[in-house]
N, C-alpha and C positions, 0 to 999 in steps of 0.2 A: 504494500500500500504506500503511495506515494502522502509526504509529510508536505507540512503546510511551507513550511520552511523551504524544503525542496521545489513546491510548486512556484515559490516568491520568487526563488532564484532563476527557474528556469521562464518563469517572465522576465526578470532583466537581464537574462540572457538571450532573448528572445530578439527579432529581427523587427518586431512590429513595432507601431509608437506608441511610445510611453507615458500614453496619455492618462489624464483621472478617469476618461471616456472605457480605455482601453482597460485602464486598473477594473473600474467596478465590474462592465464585463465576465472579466476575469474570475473575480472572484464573488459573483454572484449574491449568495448569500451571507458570504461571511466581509461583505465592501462596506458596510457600515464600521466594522470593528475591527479593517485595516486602515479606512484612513482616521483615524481614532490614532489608530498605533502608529501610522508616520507621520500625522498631525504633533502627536504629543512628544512625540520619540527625542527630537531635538530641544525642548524644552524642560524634560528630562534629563538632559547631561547635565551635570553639575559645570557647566560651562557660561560666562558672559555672552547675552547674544545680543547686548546692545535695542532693546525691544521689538526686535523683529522679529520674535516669536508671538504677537499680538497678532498678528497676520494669520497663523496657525491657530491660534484659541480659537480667534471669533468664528473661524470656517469650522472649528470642532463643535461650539457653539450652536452654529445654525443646526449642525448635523444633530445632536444631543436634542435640541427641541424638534426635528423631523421624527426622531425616533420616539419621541416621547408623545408625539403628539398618534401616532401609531404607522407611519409610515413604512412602506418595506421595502420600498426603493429610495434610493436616493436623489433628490431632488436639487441640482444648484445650475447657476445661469449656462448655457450654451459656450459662453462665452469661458469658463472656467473651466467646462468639461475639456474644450479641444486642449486645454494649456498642455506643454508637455510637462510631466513630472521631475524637479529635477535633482534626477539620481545619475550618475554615471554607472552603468552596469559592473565595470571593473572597479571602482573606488573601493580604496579600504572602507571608509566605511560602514558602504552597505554591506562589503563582506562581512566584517565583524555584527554587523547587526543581523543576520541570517546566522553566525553563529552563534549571536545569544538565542537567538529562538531557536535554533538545532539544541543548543544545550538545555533548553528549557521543557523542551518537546520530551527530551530523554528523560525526566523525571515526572512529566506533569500527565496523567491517565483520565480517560474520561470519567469524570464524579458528578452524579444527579444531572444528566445529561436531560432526563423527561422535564425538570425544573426549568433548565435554560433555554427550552423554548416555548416558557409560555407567555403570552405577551403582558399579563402583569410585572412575569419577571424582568422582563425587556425594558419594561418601562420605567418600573425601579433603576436598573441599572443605566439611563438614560438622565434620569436627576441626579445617582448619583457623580457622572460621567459631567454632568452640565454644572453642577454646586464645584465640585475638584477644579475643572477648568477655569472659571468662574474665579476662582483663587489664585489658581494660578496666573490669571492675565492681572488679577489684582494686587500680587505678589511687588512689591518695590526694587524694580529693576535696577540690575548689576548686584542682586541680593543673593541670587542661589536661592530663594526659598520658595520659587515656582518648581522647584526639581519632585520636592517630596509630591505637592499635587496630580504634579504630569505623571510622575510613576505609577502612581495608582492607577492614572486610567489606560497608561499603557498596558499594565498589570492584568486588570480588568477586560481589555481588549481581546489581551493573550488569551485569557479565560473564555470569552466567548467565541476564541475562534478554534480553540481548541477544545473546549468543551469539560474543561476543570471548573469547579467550584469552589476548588481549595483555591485554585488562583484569585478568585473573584475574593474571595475573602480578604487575602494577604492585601489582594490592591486597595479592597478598603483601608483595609487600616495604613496604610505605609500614608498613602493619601489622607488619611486622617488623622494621622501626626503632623504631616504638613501645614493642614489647615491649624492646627493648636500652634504651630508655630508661627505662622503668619499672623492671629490672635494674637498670643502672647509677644511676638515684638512689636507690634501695632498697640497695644494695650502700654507697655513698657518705654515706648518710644511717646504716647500721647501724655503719660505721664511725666517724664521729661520736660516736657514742650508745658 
């Protein structure tokens, strides 16, 4: 059985364009909770990105209320769809990002699979994916403290593309440390002031 991991790569090894068009296609039913995972993925590194990961929230954003509101396709302008994605198929870094989900594939087994598709659960996980983000783009830039946010919905992502519930769980909480940290120096910092 071919891994999800395997399938990602052999899209960006693929010949075709690498469009969001092309992505969802692709991945059918599980294009909601891949671009979730490369929406988030970079705002997730514990790296300065100068706010241009706000760019990525808001489009995670729209998606979070498309899902929430019950949608099963993915709905964004014509104009967005044709964009090419831009991943270089050989960069290290998508390789290393296709190894973390190979390495995470190897530990993580289908858990309450009947649960994760039903669409209260979906929906849940859509607020939760929309409140995480939400912080994260409210996170005080050049801070690092959008990293813990973004992880949980990349986490979360993993989860529903993979079909773990132990993952859905960790994402919350990693994500929900985040958030108490974004509180508590926002609380700690208004005190200051």
């Amino acid at each position: 059985m071919i891994t999800f991991s395997q399938k990602l790569q052999t899209f960006f090894d693929s010949q075709q364009p690498k469009t969001l068009q092309s992505l969802i296609e692709n991945f059918a039913e599980k294009s909601f909770a891949l671009l979730f995972l490369i929406l988030l993925a970079v705002p997730a590194l514990p790296l300065p990105t100068g706010g241009i990961t706000h760019i990525f929230e808001i489009i995670a954003m729209l998606l979070a209320l498309e899902l929430l509101i019950g949608r099963t396709t993915i709905w964004l302008p014509q104009s967005w769809l044709r964009k090419t994605v831009p991943i270089k198929p050989k960069s290290s870094a998508l390789a290393r990002f296709i190894k973390v989900i190979a390495w995470i594939e190897k530990y993580s087994r289908p858990r309450l699979t009947s649960v994760q598709t039903s669409k209260l659960y979906l929906r849940l996980l859509a607020v939760v994916i929309l409140v995480f983000t939400v912080f994260a783009f409210l996170a005080p830039p050049f801070s690092g403290l959008d990293t813990l946010p973004s992880l949980g919905v990349v986490l979360v992502s993993l989860a529903l593309i993979l079909g773990d519930s132990l993952l859905t769980i960790i994402g919350v909480m990693v994500g929900s440390v985040g958030i108490g940290l974004i509180l508590l120096l926002g609380r700690t910092v208004f005190r200051i002031l």
